[in-house]
C-alpha positions as CSV (number, residue, x, y, z in Angstrom):
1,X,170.7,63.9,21.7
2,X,172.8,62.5,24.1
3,X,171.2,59.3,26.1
4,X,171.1,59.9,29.8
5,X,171.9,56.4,31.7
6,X,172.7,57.5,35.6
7,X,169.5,56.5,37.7
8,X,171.2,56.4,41.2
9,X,168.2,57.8,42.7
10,X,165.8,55.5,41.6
11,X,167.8,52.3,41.2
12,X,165.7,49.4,42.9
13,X,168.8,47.4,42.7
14,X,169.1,46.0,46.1
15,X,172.6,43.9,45.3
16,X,174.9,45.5,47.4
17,X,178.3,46.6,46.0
18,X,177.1,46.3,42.3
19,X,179.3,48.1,39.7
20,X,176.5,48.9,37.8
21,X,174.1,50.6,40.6
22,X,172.1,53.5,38.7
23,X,173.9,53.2,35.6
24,X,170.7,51.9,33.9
25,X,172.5,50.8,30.2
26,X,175.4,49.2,31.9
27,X,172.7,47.0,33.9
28,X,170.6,46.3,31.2
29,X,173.6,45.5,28.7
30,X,174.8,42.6,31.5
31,X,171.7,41.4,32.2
32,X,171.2,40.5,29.0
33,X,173.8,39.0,27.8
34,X,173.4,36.5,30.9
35,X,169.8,36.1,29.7
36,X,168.1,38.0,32.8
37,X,166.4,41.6,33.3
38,X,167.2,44.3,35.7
39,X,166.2,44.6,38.7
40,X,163.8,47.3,37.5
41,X,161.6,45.1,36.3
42,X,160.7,43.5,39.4
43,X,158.7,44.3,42.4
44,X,160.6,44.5,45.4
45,X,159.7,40.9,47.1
46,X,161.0,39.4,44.0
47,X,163.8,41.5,43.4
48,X,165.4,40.6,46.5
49,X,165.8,37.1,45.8
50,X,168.2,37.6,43.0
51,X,166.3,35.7,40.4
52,X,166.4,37.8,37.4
53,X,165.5,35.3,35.0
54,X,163.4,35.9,31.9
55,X,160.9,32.9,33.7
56,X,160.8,35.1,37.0
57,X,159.4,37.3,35.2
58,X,157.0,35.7,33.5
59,X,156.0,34.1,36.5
60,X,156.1,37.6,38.6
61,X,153.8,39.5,35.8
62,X,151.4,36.6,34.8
């Protein structure tokens, strides 16, 4: 079975120009190799400031 990674419709990414936009494995593969998370796994407010730290996060969900 064949892994499906286009998400152009529901991409939350609001970086504009991103390479990546709705390719959801692409993302996740360079997000984590600069030790962040997607932009999916944000709400919106905290998306749009770019911090897509593993701390963000914590800090967001806590």
């Amino acid at each position: 079975m064949a892994l499906d990674c286009n998400n152009t419709v529901k991409c939350t990414c609001t970086y504009g120009g991103c390479p990546r936009h709705g390719k959801c494995c692409e993302c996740l593969q360079y997000h984590l190799r600069s030790k962040q998370l997607p932009a999916c796994c944000f709400p919106p407010d905290v998306e749009r400031s770019y911090d897509r730290s593993f701390g963000k996060f914590i800090e967001t969900w806590s």
